[in-house]
C-alpha positions in Angstrom: 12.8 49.8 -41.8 13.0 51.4 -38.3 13.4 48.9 -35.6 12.4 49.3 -31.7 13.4 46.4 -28.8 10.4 46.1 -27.1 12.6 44.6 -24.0 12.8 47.7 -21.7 13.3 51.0 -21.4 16.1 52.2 -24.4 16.8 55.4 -26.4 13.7 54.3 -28.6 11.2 53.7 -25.9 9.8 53.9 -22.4 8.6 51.5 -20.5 6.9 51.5 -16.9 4.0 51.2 -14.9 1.6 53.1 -12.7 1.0 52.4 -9.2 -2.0 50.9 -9.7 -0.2 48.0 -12.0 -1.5 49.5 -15.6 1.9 49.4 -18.1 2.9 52.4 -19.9 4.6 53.0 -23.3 6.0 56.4 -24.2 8.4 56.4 -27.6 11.1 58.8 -27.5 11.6 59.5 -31.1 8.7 60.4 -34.0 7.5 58.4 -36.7 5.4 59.5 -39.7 3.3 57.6 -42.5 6.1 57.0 -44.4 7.7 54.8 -42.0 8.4 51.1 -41.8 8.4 49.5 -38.3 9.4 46.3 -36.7 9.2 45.5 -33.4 11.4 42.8 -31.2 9.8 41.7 -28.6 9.6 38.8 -26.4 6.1 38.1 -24.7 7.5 36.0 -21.5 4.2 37.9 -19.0 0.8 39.3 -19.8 2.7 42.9 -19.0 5.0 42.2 -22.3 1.4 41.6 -24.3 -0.3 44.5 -23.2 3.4 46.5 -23.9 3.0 45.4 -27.4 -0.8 46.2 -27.5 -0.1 49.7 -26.1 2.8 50.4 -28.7 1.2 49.4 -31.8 -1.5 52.1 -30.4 0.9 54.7 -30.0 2.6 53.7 -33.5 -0.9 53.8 -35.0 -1.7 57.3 -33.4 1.5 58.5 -35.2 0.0 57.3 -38.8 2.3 54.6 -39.1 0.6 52.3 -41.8 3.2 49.6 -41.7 4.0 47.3 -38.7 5.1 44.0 -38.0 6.6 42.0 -35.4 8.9 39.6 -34.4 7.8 37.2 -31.7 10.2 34.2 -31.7 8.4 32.5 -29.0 4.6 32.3 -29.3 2.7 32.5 -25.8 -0.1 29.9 -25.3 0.9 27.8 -28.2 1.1 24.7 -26.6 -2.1 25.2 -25.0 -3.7 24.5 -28.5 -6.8 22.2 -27.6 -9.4 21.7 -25.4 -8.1 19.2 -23.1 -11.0 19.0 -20.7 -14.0 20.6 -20.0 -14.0 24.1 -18.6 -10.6 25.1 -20.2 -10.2 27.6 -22.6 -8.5 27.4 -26.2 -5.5 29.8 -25.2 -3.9 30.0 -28.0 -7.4 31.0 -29.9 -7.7 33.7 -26.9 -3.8 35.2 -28.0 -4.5 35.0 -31.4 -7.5 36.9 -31.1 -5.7 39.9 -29.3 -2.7 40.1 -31.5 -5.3 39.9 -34.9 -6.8 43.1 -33.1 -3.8 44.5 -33.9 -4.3 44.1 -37.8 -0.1 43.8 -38.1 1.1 44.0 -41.3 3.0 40.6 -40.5 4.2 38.3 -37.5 7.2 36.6 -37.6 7.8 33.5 -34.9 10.5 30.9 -34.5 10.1 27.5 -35.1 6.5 27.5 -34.0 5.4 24.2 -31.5 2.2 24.2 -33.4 0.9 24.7 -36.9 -2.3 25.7 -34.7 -0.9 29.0 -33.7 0.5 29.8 -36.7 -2.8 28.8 -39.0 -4.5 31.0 -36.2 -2.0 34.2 -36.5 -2.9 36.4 -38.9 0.5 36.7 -41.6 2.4 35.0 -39.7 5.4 33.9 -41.0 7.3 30.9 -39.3 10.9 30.8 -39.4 12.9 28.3 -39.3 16.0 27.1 -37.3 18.1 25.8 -39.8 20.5 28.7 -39.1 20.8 27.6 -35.4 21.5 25.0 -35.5 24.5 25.1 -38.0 25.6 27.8 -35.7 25.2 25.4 -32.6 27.8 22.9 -34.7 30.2 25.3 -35.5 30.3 26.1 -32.1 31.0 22.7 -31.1 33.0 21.6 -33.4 30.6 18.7 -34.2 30.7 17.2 -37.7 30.5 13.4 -37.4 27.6 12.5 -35.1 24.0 10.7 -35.4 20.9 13.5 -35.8 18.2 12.1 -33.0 14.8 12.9 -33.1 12.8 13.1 -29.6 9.9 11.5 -30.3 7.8 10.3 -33.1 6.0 13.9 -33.3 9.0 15.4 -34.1 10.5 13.4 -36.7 8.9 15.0 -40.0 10.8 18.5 -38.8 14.0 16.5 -37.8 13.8 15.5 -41.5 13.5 18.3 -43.2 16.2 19.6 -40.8 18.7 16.9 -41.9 18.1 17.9 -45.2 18.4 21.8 -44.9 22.0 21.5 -42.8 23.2 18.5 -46.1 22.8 15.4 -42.8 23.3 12.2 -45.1 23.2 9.5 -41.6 20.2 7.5 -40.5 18.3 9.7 -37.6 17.2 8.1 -34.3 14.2 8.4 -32.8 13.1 8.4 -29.5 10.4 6.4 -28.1 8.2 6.9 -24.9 7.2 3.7 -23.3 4.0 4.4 -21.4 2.2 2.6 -18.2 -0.9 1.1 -19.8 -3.1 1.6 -17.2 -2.1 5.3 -16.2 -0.8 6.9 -19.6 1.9 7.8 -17.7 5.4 8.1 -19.6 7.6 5.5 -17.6 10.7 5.5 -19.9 12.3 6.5 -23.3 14.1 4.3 -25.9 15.7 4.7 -29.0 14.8 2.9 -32.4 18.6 1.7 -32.5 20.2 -1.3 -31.9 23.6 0.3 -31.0 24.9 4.1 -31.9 28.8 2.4 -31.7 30.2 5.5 -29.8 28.8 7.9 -32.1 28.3 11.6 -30.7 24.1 12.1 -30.5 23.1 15.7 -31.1 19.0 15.9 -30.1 16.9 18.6 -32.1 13.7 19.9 -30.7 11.5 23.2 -30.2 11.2 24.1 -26.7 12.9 22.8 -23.2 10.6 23.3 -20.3 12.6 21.1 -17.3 14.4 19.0 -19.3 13.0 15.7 -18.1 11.9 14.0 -21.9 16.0 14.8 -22.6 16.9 13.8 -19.7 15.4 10.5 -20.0 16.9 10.5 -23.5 20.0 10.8 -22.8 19.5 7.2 -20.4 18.4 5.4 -23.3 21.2 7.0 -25.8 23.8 5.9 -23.2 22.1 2.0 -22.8 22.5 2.2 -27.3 25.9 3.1 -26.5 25.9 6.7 -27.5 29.0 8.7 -27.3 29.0 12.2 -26.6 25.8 13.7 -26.0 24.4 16.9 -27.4 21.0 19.1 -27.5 20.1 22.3 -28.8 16.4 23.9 -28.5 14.2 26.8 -30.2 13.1 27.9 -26.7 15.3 27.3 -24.1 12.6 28.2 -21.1 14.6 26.0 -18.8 12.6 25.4 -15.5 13.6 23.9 -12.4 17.2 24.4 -12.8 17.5 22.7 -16.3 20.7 23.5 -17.0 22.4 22.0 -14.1 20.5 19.1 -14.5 21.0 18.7 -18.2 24.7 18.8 -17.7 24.3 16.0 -14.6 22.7 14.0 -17.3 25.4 13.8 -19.2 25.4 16.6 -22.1 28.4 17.6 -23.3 26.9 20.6 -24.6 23.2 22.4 -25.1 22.3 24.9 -26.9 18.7 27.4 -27.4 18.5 30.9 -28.8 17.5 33.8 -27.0 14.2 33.8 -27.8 12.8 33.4 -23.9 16.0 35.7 -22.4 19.6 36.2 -22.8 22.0 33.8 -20.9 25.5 34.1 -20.9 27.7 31.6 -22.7 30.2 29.1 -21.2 32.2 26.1 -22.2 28.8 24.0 -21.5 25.7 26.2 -23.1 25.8 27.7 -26.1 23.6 30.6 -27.2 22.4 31.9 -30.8 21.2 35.3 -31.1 18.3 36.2 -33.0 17.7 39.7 -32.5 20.5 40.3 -34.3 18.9 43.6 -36.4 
């Protein structure tokens, strides 16, 4: 299997643009038939979308028969229904372009939605078992209560507890909503008291941080100890980070699925484009 990073300009590939804003691909090395391909890639910008549309091309014009790719962070999956009229399905839309690829397979991490996945043709969801060890190791954390962030979330925080050998009781958190607006107002836990425990929260994808942020109120009211979080998709908005760590996390943790961030003694990072 011959493997390209899709990321920017290497010894494999070229990437640019034209004045007029059109992206270019140019590979640097020949393929044949015979050849197996996988392509890293992260799609953060429609440019990185058409960058894969345009190499797959250029692949394809070289006979290769065999691609696949690996997309840790699928684009648009959270925009997976019709909220209102006059929006469009996104996620249908992406799905769409990348199935006009005819890929021999897709590989994503830890998908938001079984939408995008069912909607992907072979795709393969992976899942992030392996991170998360790796986020304990690097924290030293061994005793400590597994927390869910929500209801949504607890049937993957499940299986989670079972795939890293977690024997405790997990908590859950709980969004208290105004009645009359919908909107979210606080968060709670399903907990009478954590006794000092350390709390490491699970989820898929931090945006700005403000469901964990509430969380880690309510964990500290059930008398959490030390607090920790790791995500799939650290995206990370509005200075998330700082404000994470102002919140009280000891430590938080994503891959690099959305972009590389150095390490330090507060955020910890798991490769996954390790091949």
């Amino acid at each position: 299997m011959k493997t390209i990073h899709l990321f920017e300009t290497n010894e494999t590939v070229e990437l640019k643009k034209f004045a007029g804003g059109e992206c270019h691909v140019k590979f640097l090395i020949t393929f044949s038939e015979n050849d197996k391909v996988r392509i890293n890639t992260r799609l953060n910008s429609s440019d990185d979308v058409m960058n894969l549309c345009l190499a797959v091309n250029a692949l394809r014009n070289m006979y290769v028969n065999y691609i696949e790719v690996f997309i840790p962070y699928i684009p648009y999956a959270r925009q997976d229904r019709v909220m209102v009229p006059g929006e469009p399905l996104s996620i249908k839309v992406f799905a769409n372009i990348l199935n006009s690829l005819n890929l021999n397979k897709v590989i994503v991490f830890d998908a938001h939605s079984e939408v995008s996945t069912a909607l992907i043709n072979n795709c393969q969801n992976t899942a992030n078992y392996d991170m998360v060890n790796d986020f304990l190791k690097k924290v030293k954390l061994t005793d400590y209560v597994l927390v869910s962030p929500d209801l949504g979330a607890y049937k993957k925080v499940d299986k989670l507890a079972q795939k890293i050998n977690y024997k405790g009781n997990i908590a859950t958190g709980i969004k208290v909503r105004d009645l009359a607006t919908g909107q979210i107002v606080k968060s709670d836990v399903n907990t009478d008291s954590l006794n000092g425990k350390a709390c490491i929260i699970v989820d898929d994808i931090c945006d700005g941080g403000r469901t964990f942020i509430e969380l880690a109120t309510a964990l500290k009211v059930k008398n959490a100890g030390d607090l920790y979080f790791i995500a799939s998709h650290g995206i990370f908005s509005h200075n998330a980070l700082d404000r994470l760590k102002e919140a009280g996390y000891k430590n938080v943790g994503s891959s690099n699925s959305i972009s590389n961030i150095e390490e330090n003694e507060f955020y910890k990072q798991y490769n996954l484009f390790q091949s």
